[in-house]
N, C-alpha and C positions, 0 to 999 in steps of 0.2 A: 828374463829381461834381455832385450836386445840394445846393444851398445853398438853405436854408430862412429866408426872411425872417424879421422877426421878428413879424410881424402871423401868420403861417402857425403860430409855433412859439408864439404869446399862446393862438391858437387852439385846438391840441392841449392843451397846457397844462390850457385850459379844461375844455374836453371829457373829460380824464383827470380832471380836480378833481370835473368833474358824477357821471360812472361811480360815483368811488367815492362819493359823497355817496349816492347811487341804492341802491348795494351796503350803506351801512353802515345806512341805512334801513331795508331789507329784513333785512338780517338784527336789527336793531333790535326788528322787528315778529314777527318770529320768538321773542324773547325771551320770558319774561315767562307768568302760565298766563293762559287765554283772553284774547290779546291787552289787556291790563290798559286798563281807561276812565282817563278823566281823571280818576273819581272810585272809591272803593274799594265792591265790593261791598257789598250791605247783606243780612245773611241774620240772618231771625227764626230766634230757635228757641224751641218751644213743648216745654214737658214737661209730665207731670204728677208726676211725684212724684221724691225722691230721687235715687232708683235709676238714673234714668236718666242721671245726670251723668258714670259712666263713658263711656257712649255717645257724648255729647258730646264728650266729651275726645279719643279715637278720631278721632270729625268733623274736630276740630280738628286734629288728630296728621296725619291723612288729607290734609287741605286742606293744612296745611304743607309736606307733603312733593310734594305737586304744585304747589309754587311758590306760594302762596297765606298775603304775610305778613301776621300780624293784625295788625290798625291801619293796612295799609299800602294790600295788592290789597284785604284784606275785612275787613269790620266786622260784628259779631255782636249783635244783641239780643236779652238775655240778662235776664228779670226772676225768674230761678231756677224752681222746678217752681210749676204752681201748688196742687199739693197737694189739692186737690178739684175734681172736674170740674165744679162751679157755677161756679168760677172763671178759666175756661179762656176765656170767652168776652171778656171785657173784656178780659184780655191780649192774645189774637188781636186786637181792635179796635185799641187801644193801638198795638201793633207795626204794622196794616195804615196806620194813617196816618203811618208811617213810609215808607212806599213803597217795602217791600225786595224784590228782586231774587229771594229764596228762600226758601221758608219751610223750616227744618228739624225735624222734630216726630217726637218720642220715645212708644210708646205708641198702642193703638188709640182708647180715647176721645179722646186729643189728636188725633188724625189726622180722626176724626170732625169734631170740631168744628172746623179747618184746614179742610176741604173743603166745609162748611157754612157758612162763614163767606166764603169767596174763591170761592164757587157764580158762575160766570159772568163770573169774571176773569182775565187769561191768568198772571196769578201763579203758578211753580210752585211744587212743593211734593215735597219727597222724605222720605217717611216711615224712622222706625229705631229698632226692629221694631216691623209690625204681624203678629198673631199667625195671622189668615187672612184678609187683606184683600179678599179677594171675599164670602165670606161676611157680613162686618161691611159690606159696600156701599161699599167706599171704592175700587176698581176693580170694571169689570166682568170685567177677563181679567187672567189673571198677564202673555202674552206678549204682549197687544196693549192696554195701562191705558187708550188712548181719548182721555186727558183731559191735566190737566196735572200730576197724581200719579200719581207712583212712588217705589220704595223696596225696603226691603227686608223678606221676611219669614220668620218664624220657621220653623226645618224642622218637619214634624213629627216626634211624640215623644213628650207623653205618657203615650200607652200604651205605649210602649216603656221609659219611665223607671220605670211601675210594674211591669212586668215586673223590670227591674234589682233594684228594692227587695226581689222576692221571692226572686231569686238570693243577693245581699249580707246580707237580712236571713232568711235560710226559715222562721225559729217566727212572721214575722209574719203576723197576722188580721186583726185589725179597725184599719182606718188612718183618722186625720182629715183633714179636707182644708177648710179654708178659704177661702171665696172670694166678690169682692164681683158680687151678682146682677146688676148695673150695667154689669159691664167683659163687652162681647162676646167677649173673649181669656179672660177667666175661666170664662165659662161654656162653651166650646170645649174648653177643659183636661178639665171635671168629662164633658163627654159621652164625652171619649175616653177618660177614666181610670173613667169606671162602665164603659164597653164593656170595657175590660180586666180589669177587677175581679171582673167573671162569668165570663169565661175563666180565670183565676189563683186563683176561691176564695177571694178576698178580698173582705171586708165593710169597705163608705166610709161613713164618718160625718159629711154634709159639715152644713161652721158657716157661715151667710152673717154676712158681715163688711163692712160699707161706708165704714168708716174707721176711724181707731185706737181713738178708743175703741170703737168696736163689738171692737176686736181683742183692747183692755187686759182688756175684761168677758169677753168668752169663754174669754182665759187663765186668767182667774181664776176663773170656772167650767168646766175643761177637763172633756171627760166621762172616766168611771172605763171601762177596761177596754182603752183603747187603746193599742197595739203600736206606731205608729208616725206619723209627720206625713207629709202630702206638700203642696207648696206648689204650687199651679198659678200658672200664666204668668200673673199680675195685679198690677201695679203698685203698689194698694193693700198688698195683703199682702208683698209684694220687697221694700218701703219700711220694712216691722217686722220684719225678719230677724233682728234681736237679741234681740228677743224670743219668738221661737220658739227661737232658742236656746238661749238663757237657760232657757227651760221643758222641753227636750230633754236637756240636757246634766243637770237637779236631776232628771229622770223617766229616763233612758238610753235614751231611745227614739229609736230612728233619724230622722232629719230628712233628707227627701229634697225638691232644689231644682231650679228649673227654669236657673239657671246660674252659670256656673263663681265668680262673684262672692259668693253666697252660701255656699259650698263655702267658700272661702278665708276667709268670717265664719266658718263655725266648724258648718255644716250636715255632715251626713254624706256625702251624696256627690250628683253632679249629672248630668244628664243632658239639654243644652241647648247653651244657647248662651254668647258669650264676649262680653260689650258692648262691649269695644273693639275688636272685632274688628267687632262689624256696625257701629261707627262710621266704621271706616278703610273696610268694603266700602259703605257709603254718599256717601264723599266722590268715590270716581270719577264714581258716577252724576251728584254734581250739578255736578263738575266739567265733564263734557258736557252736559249742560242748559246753564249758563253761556258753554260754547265755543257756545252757537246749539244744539243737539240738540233735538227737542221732548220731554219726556217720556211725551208718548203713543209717541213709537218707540224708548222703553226700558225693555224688558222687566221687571217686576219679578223680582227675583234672593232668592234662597232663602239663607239663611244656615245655615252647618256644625255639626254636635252634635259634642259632647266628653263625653267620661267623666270624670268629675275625683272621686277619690277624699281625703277629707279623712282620711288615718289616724291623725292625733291625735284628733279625735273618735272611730275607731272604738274606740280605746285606752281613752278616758274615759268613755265608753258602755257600757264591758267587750266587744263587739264583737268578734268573730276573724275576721279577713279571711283568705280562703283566698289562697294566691298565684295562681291560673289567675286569681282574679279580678283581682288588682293588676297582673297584665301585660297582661289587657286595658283598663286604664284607659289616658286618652290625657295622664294627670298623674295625681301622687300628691303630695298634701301632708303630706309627712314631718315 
């Protein structure tokens, strides 16, 4: 029999107390999302209008559920949208001497001015939505960004949305279309939807609009003869949705939107996208950016279209929705 001093058995002792010290360490660091600093992330977020606070929310929704408490792992600088893109530049400054960790920006002139601003710093940046971020010069490639922006971007659609409208509405002709000359996503919208509108026989009557009041005035001189609204993908006009409603709903004319959020204000029916939905697919990307990822080796990722049919609108509109069409809607608001 072997008898174990007690300096031999202090030792073991030791050495088992280290193991699990080691062990509980490790799984320690294991914990927690991108092994949490000492101090809580710091992530800007840049908008420009309203509209995009769903989006936000999402981010947040997003980040929360991959471990990421606020006020805790991360802190958000947050000075609401800035509502005109004149003012998008002082906010960016503001926030950049803050020294955050991410910038989160809603909107392609916000992403613009983000990437014009942070030109030559390894600050990244993950945009949610821009509407064709190579075209607008904010990547050079969808699958290889280069830089230290990425995000997500809109599917395409518009011409497919005015398509929809011809299906859901067929006496319609002559459609208005609003949109501010400014927002490179707005004017993306009008090329796709006039390319469509000479296939379809549809006449566009488009109203540029650069901010609300540009918006208030042109309501109130809507032109005489039009069938129907369509809203392109621009921030300015998403952010007055109530009031195209409002002027849709007194006229029965179909109001057609670029997502599901407007639909559920009270638009006719949508063909787009879901903002909390590209919030949540925007938190993974910047959750791997934060774990160390560079954003130049993550791909920009496309976000998904839905049909969303608002059939209280079509109701109040006088509107008859055929059912072939309400089964292929991917939501019906009854």
């Amino acid at each position: 029999m072997v008898i174990l001093s007690n300096m031999t058995r202090n030792k073991w002792m030791l050495l088992a107390l280290l193991a699990s010290a080691v062990l509980a360490f490790g799984a320690w660091l294991l914990q927690g999302p991108a092994a949490s600093p000492k101090k809580p992330w710091v992530v800007s977020v840049v908008q420009l209008t309203r509209v995009d606070a769903i989006t936000l929310q999402g981010f947040k929704d997003g980040m929360g559920e991959l471990g990421y408490r606020e006020g805790q792992d991360i802190v958000y600088l947050d000075d609401g949208p800035a509502e005109t893109i004149d003012r998008l530049e002082p906010m960016i400054r503001r926030h950049f001497s803050r020294r955050p960790d991410l910038f989160f920006v809603s909107s392609t002139p916000a992403t613009q001015a983000v990437k014009k601003a942070t030109a030559g710093t390894p600050v990244p940046v993950v945009f949610a939505p821009v509407n064709d971020p190579v075209a607008s010069g904010i990547v050079p490639s969808l699958q290889k960004p280069g830089g230290p922006i990425t995000g997500i971007r809109l599917p395409a659609g518009d011409d497919l949305r005015l398509g929809w409208l011809a299906r859901i509405a067929p006496g319609v002709k002559r459609v208005y279309l609003p949109y501010n000359p400014g927002d490179p996503s707005a004017r993306t919208s009008v090329a796709l939807a006039q390319e469509a509108a000479s296939k379809l026989g549809l006449k566009l009557i488009l109203g540029e609009v650069r901010n609300g009041a540009d918006i208030q005035a042109a309501l109130a001189a809507f032109p005489a003869g039009v069938d129907a609204i369509f809203l392109p993908r621009d921030s300015t006009v998403e952010s007055h949705i109530a009031h195209f409603v409002t002027l849709a709903l007194e006229r029965r004319l179909p109001l057609c939107a670029p997502s599901m959020q407007q639909t559920e204000a009270g638009a006719l029916f949508s063909y787009g996208f879901v903002h909390r939905q590209i919030g949540r697919q925007a938190a993974r990307l910047a959750d791997q950016i934060l774990r160390g990822i560079p954003p130049a080796d993550l791909p920009v990722e496309t976000a998904e279209s839905y049909l969303v049919i608002n059939q209280r609108t079509a109701r109040a509109i006088g509107l008859p929705l055929p059912g072939e069409i309400l089964m292929q809607a991917d939501e019906v608001i009854r």
